[in-house]
MIMARTOR-684933 format. One record per residue (C-alpha): y, x, z. Coordinates in steps of 0.001 Angstrom, whole numbers, plus 500000, padded with zeros to 6 digits. Layout:
REM residues N
<north=Y, east=X, up=Z>
...
//
This chain:
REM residues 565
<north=795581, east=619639, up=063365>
<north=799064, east=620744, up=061401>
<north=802067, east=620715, up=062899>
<north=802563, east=617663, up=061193>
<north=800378, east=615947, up=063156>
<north=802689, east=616259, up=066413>
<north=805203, east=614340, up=064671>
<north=806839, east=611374, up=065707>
<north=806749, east=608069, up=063077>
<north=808887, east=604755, up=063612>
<north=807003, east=601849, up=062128>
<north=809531, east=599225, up=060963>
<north=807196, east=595982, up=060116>
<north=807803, east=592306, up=061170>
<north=804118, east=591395, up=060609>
<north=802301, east=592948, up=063782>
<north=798834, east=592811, up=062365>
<north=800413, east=594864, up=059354>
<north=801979, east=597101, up=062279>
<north=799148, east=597369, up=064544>
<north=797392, east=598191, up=061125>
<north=799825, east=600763, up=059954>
<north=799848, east=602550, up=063644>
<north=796170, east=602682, up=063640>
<north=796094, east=604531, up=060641>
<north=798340, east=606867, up=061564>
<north=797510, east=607809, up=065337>
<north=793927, east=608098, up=063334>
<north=795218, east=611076, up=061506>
<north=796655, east=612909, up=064635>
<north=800775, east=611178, up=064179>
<north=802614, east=609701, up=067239>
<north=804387, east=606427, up=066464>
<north=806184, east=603642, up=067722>
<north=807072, east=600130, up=066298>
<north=810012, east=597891, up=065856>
<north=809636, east=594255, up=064057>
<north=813280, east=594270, up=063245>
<north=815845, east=596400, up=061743>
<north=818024, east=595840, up=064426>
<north=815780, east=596523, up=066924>
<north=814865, east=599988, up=065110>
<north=818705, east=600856, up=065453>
<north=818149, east=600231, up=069051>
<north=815018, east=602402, up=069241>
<north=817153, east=605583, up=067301>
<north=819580, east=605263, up=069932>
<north=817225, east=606558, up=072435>
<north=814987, east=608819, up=069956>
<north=814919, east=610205, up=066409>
<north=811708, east=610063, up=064719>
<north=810806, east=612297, up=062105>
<north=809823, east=609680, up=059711>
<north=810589, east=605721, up=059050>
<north=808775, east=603765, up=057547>
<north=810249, east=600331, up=056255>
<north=809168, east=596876, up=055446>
<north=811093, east=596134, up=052481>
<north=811376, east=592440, up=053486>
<north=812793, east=591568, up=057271>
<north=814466, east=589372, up=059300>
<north=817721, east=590177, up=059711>
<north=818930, east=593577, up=058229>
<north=816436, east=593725, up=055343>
<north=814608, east=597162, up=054326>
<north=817312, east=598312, up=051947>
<north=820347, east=597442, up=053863>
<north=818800, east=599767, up=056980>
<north=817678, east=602416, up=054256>
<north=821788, east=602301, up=053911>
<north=822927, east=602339, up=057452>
<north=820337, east=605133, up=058576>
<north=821665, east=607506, up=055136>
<north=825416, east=606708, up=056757>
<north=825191, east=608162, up=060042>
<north=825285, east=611643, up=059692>
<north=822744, east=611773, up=062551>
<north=819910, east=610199, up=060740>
<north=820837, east=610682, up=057461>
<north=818445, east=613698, up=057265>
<north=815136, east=611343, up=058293>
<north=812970, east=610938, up=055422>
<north=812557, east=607075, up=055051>
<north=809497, east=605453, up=053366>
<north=809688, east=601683, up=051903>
<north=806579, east=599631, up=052289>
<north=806276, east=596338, up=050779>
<north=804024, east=593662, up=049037>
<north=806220, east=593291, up=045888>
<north=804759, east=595769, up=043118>
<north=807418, east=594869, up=040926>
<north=809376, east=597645, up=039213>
<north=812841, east=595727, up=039926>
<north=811752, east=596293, up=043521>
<north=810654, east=599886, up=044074>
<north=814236, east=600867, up=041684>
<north=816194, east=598996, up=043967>
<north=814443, east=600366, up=047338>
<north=814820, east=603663, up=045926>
<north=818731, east=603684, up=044940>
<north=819478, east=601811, up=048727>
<north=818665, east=605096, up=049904>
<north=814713, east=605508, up=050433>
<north=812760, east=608691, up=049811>
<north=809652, east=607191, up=048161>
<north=807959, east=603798, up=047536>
<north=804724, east=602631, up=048142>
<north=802965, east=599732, up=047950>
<north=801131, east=598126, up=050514>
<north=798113, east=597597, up=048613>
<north=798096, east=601226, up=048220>
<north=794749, east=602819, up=049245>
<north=795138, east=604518, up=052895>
<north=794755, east=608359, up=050997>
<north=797561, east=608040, up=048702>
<north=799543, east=606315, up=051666>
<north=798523, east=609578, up=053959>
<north=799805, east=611410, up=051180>
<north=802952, east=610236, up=050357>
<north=804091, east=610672, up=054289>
<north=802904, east=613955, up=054681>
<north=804211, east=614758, up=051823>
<north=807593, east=613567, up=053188>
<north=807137, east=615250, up=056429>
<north=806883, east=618753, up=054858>
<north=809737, east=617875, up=052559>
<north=811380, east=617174, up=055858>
<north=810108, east=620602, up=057216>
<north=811301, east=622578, up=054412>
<north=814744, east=621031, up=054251>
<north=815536, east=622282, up=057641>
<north=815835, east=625865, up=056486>
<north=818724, east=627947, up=055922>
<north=820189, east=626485, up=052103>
<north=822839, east=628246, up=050121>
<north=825799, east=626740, up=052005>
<north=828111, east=628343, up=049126>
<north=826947, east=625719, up=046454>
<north=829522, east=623028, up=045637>
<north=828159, east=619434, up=046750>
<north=830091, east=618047, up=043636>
<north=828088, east=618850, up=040783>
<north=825739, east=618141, up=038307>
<north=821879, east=618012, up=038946>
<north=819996, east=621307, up=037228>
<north=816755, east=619937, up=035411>
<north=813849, east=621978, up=034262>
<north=811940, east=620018, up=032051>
<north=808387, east=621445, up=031428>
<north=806159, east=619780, up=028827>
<north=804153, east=620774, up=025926>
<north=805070, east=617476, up=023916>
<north=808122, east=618021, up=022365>
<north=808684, east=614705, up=021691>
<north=808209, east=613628, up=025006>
<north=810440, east=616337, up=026707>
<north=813266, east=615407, up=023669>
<north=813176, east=611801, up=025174>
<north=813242, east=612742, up=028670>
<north=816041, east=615252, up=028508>
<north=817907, east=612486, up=026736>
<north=817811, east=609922, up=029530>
<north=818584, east=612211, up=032096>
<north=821410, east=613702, up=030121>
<north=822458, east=609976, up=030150>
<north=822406, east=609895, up=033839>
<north=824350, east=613115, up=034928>
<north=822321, east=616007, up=034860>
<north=821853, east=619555, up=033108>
<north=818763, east=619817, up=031518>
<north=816774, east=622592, up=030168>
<north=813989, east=622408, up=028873>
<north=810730, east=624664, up=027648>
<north=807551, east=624161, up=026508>
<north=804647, east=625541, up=028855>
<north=804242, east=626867, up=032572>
<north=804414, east=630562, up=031987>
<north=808218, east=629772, up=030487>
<north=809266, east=627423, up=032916>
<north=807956, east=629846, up=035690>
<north=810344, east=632477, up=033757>
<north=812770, east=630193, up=033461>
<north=813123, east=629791, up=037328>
<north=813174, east=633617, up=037846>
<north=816159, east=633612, up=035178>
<north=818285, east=630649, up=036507>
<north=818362, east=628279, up=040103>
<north=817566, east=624491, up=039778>
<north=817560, east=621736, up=041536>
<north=814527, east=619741, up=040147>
<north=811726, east=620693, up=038054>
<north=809888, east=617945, up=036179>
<north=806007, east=619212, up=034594>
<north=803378, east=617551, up=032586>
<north=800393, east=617706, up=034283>
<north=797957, east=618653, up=031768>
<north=799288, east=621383, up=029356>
<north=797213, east=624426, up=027288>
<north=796755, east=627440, up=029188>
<north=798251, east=627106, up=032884>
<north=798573, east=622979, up=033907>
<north=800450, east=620927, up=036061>
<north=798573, east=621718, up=039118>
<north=798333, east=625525, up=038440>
<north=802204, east=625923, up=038083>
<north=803247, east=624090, up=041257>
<north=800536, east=626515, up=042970>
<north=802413, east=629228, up=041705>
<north=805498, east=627873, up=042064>
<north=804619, east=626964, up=046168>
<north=804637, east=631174, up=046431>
<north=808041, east=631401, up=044589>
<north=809005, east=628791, up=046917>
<north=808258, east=630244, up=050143>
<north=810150, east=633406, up=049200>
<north=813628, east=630945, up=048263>
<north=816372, east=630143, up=049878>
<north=817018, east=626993, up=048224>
<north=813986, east=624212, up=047743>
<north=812846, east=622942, up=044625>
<north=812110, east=619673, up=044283>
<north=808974, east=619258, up=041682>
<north=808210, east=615724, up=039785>
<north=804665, east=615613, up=038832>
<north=804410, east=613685, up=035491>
<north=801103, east=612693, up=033755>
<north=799663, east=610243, up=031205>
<north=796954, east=609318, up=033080>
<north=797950, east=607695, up=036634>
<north=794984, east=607437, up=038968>
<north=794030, east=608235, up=042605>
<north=792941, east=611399, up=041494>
<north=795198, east=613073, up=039371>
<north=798222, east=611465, up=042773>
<north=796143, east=613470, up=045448>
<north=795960, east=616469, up=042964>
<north=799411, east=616729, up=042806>
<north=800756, east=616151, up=045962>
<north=798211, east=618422, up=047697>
<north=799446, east=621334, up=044767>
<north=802835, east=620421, up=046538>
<north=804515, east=618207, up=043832>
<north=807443, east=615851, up=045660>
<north=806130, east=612829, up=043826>
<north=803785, east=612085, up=040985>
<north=804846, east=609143, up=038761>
<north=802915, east=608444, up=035290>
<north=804667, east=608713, up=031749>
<north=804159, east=605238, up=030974>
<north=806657, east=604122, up=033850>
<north=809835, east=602339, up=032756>
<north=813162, east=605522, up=032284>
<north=814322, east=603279, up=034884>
<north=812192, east=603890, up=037610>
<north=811661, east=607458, up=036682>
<north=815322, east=608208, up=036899>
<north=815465, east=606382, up=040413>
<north=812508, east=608235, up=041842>
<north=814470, east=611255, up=040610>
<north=817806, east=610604, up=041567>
<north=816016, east=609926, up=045015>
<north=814238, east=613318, up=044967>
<north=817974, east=614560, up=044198>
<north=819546, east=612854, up=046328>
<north=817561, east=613754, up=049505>
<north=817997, east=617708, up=048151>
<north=821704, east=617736, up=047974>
<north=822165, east=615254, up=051890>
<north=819445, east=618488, up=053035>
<north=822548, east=620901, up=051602>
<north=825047, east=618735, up=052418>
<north=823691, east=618704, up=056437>
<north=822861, east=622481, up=056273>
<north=826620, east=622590, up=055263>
<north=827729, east=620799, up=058378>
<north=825344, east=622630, up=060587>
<north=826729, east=625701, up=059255>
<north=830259, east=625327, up=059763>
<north=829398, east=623751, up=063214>
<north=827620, east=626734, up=063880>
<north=830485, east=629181, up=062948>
<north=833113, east=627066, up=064922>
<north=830632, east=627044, up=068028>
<north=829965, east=631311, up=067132>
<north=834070, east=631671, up=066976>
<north=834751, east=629491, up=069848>
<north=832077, east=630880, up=071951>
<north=833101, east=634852, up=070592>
<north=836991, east=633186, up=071645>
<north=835445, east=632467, up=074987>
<north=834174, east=635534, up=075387>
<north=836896, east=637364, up=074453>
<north=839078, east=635462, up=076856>
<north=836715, east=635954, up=079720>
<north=836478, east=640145, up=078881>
<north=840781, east=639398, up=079114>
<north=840586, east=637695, up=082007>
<north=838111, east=640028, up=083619>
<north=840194, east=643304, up=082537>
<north=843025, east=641735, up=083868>
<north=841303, east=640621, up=086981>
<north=839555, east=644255, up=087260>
<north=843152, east=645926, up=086750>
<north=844703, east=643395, up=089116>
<north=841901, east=644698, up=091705>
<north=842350, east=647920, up=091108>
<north=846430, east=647290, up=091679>
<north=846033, east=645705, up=094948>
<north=843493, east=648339, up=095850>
<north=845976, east=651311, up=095036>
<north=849042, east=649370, up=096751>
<north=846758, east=648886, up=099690>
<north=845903, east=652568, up=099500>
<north=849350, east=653585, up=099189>
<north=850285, east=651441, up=102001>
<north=847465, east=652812, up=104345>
<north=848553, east=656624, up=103044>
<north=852192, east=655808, up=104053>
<north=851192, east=653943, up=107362>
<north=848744, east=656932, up=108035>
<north=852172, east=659658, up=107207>
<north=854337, east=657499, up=109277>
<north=851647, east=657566, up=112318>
<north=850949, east=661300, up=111912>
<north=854846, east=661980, up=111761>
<north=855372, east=659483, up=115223>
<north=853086, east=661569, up=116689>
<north=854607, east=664485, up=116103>
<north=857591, east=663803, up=116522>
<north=856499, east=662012, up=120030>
<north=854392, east=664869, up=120994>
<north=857421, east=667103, up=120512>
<north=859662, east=664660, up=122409>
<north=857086, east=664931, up=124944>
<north=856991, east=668910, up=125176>
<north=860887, east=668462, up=125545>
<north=860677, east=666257, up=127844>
<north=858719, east=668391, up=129573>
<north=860573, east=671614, up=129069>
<north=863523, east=669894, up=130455>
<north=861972, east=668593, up=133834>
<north=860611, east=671935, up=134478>
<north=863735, east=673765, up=133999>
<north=865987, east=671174, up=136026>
<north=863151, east=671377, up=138999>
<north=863330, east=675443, up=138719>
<north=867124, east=675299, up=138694>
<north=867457, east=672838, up=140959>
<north=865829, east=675207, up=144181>
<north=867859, east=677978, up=144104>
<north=870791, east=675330, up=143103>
<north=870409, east=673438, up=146509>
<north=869918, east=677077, up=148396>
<north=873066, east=678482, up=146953>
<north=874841, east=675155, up=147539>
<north=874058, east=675405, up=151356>
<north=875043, east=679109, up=151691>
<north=878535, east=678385, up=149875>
<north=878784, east=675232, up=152504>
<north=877418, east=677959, up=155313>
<north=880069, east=680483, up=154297>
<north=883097, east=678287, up=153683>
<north=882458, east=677024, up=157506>
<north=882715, east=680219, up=158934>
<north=885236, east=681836, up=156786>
<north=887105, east=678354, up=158295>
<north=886823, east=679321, up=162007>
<north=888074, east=682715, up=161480>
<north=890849, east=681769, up=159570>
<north=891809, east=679610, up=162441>
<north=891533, east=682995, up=164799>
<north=895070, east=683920, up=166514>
<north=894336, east=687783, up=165959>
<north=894227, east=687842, up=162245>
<north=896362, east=690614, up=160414>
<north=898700, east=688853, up=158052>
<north=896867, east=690939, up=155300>
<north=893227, east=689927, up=156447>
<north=894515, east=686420, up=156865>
<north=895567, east=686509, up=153154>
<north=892086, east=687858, up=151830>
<north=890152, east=685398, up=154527>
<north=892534, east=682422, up=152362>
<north=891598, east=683974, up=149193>
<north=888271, east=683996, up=149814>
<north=887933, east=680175, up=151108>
<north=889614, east=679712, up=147734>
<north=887168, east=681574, up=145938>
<north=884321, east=679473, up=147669>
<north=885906, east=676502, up=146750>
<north=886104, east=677029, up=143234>
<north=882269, east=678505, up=143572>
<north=881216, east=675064, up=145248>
<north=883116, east=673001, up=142139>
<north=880775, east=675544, up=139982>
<north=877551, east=674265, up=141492>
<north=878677, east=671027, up=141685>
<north=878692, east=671343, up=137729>
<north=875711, east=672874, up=137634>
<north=873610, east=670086, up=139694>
<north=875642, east=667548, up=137467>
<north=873961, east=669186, up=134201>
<north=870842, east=669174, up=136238>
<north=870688, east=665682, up=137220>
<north=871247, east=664560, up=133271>
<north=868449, east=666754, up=132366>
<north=865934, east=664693, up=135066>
<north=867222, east=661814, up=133422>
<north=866905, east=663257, up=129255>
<north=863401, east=664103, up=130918>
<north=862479, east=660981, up=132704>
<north=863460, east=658805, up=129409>
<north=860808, east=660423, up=127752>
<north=858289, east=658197, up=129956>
<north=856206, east=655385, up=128086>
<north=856930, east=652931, up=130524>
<north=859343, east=649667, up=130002>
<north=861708, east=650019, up=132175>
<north=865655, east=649127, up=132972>
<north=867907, east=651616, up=132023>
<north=871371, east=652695, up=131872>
<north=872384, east=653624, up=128112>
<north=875489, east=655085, up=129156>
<north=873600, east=657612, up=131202>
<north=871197, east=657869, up=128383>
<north=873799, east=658560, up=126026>
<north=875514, east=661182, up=128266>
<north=872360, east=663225, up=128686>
<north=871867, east=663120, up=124510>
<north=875643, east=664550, up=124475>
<north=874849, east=667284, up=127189>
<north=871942, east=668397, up=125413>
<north=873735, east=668699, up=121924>
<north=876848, east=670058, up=123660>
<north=876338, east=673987, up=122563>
<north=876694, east=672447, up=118545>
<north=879711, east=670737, up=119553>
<north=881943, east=672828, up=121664>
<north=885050, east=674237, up=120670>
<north=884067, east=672146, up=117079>
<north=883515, east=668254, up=117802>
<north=885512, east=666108, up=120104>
<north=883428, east=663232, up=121607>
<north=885176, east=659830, up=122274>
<north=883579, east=657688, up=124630>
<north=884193, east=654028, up=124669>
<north=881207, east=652286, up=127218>
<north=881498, east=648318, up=128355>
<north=881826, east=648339, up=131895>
<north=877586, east=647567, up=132513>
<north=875043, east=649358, up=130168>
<north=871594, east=648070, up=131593>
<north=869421, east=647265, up=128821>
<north=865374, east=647076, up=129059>
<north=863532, east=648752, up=126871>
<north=861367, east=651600, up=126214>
<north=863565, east=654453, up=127615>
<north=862196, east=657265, up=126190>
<north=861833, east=655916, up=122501>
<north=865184, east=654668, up=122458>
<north=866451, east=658323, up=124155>
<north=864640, east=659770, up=120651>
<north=866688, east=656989, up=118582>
<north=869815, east=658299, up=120070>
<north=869513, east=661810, up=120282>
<north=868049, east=661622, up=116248>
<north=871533, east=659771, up=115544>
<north=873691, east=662164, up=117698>
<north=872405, east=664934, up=115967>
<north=872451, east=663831, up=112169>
<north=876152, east=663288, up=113274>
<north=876580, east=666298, up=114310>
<north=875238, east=667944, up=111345>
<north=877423, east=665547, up=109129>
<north=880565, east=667589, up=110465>
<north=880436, east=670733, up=108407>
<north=884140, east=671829, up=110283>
<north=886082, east=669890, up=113442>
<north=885548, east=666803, up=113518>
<north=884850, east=663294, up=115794>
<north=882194, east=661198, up=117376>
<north=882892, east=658295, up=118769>
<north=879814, east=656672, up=120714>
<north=880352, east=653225, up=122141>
<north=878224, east=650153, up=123619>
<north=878936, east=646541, up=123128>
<north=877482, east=642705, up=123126>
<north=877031, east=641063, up=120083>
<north=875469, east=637766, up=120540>
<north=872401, east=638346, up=121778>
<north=871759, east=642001, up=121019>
<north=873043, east=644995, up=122519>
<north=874532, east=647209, up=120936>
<north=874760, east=651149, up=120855>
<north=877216, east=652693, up=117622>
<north=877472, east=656232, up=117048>
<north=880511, east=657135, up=114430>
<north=880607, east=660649, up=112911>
<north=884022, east=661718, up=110483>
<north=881679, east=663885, up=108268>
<north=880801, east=663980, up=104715>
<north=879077, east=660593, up=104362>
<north=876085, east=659539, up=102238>
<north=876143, east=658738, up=098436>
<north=874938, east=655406, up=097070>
<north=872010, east=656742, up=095562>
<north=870623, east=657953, up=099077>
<north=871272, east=654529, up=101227>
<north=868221, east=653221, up=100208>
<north=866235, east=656142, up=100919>
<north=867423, east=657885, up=104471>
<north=864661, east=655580, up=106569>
<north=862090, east=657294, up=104152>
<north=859644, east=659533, up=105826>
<north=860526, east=663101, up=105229>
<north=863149, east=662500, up=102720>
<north=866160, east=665018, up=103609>
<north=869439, east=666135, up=102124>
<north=868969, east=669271, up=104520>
<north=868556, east=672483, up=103006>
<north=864998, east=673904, up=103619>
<north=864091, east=674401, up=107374>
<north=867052, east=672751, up=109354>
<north=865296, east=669290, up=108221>
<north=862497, east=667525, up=108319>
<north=863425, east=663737, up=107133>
<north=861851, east=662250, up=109861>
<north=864141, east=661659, up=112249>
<north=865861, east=658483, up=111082>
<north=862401, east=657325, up=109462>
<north=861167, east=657168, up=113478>
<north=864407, east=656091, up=114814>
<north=863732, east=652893, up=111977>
<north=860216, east=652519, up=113334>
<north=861431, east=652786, up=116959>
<north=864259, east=649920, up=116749>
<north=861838, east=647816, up=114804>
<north=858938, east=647812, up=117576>
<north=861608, east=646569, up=119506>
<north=862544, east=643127, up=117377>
<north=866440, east=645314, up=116544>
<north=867133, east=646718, up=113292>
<north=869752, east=649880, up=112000>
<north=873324, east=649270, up=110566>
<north=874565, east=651490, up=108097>
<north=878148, east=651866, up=107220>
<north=879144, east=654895, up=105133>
<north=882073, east=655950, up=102824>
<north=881745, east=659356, up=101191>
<north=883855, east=662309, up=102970>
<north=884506, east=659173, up=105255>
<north=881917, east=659648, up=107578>
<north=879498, east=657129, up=108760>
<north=878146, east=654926, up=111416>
<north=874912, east=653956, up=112378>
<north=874919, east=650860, up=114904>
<north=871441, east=650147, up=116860>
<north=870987, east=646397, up=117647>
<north=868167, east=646019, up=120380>
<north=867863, east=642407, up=121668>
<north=869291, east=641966, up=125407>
<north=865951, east=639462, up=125979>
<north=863127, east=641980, up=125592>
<north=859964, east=642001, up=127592>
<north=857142, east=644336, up=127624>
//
């Protein structure tokens, strides 16, 4: 069984014994079909399925044979279906005007079953070769290309004449082997060949001409013609692969409709390859514009990924720097902190010893100056001495002062949240930065009458003694500080003025950077004020900044009065 066999066929017959007839003899041969009585309901039926062949009662109720012959060649869905007319009427006025509504081929229904089995498989490989790939460059507008091959000059004369008449470009020669040349030379559309010539016939060419055909691009559509029209000579030529077979003696007529039929079925074949084809380059180009957007979108999403990965990167790489320089900066806070507690504790002994024996010897130096039997002169150097004790006492009075700021510089460096007094906090800073200031910077002091503020002591004793000393270092000569403490709403806050050399505009944006420094190389590090930032900002405050070049410039801390641990 052919491939031809699995093909679908829609009977289209209003008598259903000539229907169930008609479907017999087709599911005999291998064909799957299916039957409508009306041409409306055939419509219908194409609406839910295309066959690959029709077959049409000529006469029906309703839309008659022709008319749906029309409507089927308008849509450009169906228009490619091979259609075959059936009727009863064997009159030539009949098959010409079945053939020009639009049908492939006419056959009679007294027809014998071969020829009919012939005619639609002949239609169904017509329909098979039309779906390959055609020369989509040839114009649809144009005149039919005719190869006329016939051994009877007269015969071809007359022929070439009528079809001349209707349209068409006609060449014409007299045997096979030239027509066969003749096709190498030039391309046509339709070759028309007597069946029984000298040397190669009818049957012999279109053999010869099925190989040429196979190797084409564009299909040839061949028109048997003969002088003798019987059963035989039909089967010969349709199973040689002629398109149709139609005897000499038929009416010009006819044989121009079963041509232009022929024709017209080639050039709707081109004319749906056309469409196909430019549907098929619109779908490549919208499918390669698809693609191309997608790549786009996909670079762009792949560089927008690779963006948020390096800011996220950067971000972790400055987080990690920030971390690593808090912990330095802590750990050396710490170490201070440290230093300073264990100094003050090894002062402080001998301190409070030396204390007592100044204490002891002021007492007794006292009771003898109260003695009756003093010599003026040792009375002098016993009141000289007290004198000298006293000042010696105001000395280590000093001394445990400096002591007791250093416990507290020391104790701020404890994690814990905790009350404190920033005044005190702000005294100790000064007394540890006091050897860069003497005899260079004057501090002025200006503290609200109650400093208590909670917070973490000993980060906001490293905010303060960063600020201090960036003031200090501000002052290249003499100059002033002014530290003060104040309300402001709801925050509290702690200012620190220097009259040095001020920052430029460029650098504002930049001195809570880590490790960015105007210091020359080894008396900075740039972290300072980048901790100080991180400091104030764990505790819900934020930094000021008011400079003026050769100004000076004052940083104001803001911590809010309301904080809990």
């Amino acid at each position: 069984m052919t491939m031809e066999n699995h093909k679908l066929i829609l009977v289209v017959e209003d008598s259903a014994t000539q229907a169930l007839r008609l479907q017999h003899v087709l599911e005999t041969e291998g064909f799957t079909t299916q039957c409508c009585y009306s041409g409306e309901e055939a419509l219908e039926q194409m609406n839910r399925v295309l066959p690959d062949l029709i077959i049409v009662d000529y006469h029906l109720p309703g839309i008659q044979g022709d008319e749906l012959c029309r409507q089927i060649h308008m849509n450009l869905t169906t228009r490619s279906i091979p259609i075959l007319i059936l009727t009863a009427d064997e009159t030539q006025a009949t098959e010409l005007h079945g053939l020009e509504s639009g049908a492939d081929d006419f056959v009679s229904k007294s027809e014998e079953t071969d020829i009919f089995l012939l005619r639609v498989h002949n239609l169904l490989r017509k329909s098979m070769r039309d779906s390959t790939v055609l020369d989509v460059a040839r114009s649809l507008f144009r005149r039919a290309r005719v190869l006329i091959v016939d051994d009877s000059p007269t015969y071809r004369q007359s022929l070439a004449e009528e079809l001349r008449e209707d349209g068409c470009d006609v060449t014409q020669v007299a045997g096979a082997v030239e027509g066969l040349q003749a096709l190498a030379d030039s391309d046509f559309d339709c070759v028309m060949v007597d069946m029984v010539m000298p040397g190669m016939d009818g049957v012999a060419f279109c053999k010869a001409l099925g190989g040429r055909e196979r190797e084409s691009d564009a299909p040839l559509v061949v028109l048997m013609l003969s002088a003798y029209e019987n059963k035989e000579n039909v089967t010969r030529a349709l199973e040689a692969g002629a398109d149709d077979f139609i005897g000499k003696s038929t009416e010009m007529s006819v044989l121009r409709a079963r041509l232009r039929a022929l024709l017209r079925r080639k050039f709707l074949s081109e004319q749906n390859q056309r469409i196909v084809e430019e549907f098929r380059l619109r779908e490549m180009e919208a499918l390669r514009a698809k693609a191309e957007k997608d790549a786009a979108e996909a670079r762009a999403a792949l560089a927008e990924g690779l963006a948020r990965a390096n800011h996220d990167l950067e971000e972790a790489n400055r987080m990690l720097r920030e971390t690593q320089v808090h912990l330095i900066q802590s750990e050396k806070m710490a170490s201070l902190g440290q230093l300073v507690a264990g100094i003050a504790h090894e002062i402080n002994n001998p301190l409070s010893f030396a204390l007592s024996n100044v204490f002891s010897v002021e007492g007794w130096l006292a009771n003898v100056a109260d003695a009756d039997a003093l010599s003026p002169d040792l009375a002098a150097k016993i009141t000289k001495s007290r004198s000298r004790m006293t000042d010696t006492a105001q000395g280590l009075e000093r001394v445990r002062e400096l002591v007791v700021k250093l416990r507290t510089f020391s104790r701020l460096d404890e994690g814990e949240f905790n009350t404190i007094d920033v005044r005190e906090a702000m005294e100790s800073v000064l007394l540890f930065l006091r050897h860069k200031m003497t005899d260079r910077i004057d501090v002025v002091r200006e503290y609200i009458e109650i400093n208590d503020l909670a917070c973490y002591g000993g980060q906001l004793n490293q905010v303060l003694m960063n600020i201090v000393a960036n003031a200090v270092d501000a002052i290249d000569d003499k100059g002033i500080i002014t530290v003060r403490t104040g309300i402001e709403g709801d925050m509290f806050a702690i200012a620190v003025k220097d009259t040095g050399m001020g920052i430029p505009k460029e650098n504002m944006e930049r001195i809570f950077d880590p490790f960015f420094t105007t210091k020359p190389v080894g008396q900075g590090t740039g972290l300072g004020l980048a901790i100080s930032y991180k400091i104030v900002q764990a505790h819900q405050g934020r930094i000021e900044v008011d400079s003026q070049l050769d100004q000076g410039t004052e940083f104001k801390v803001l911590i809010p009065r309301t904080l809990t641990a």
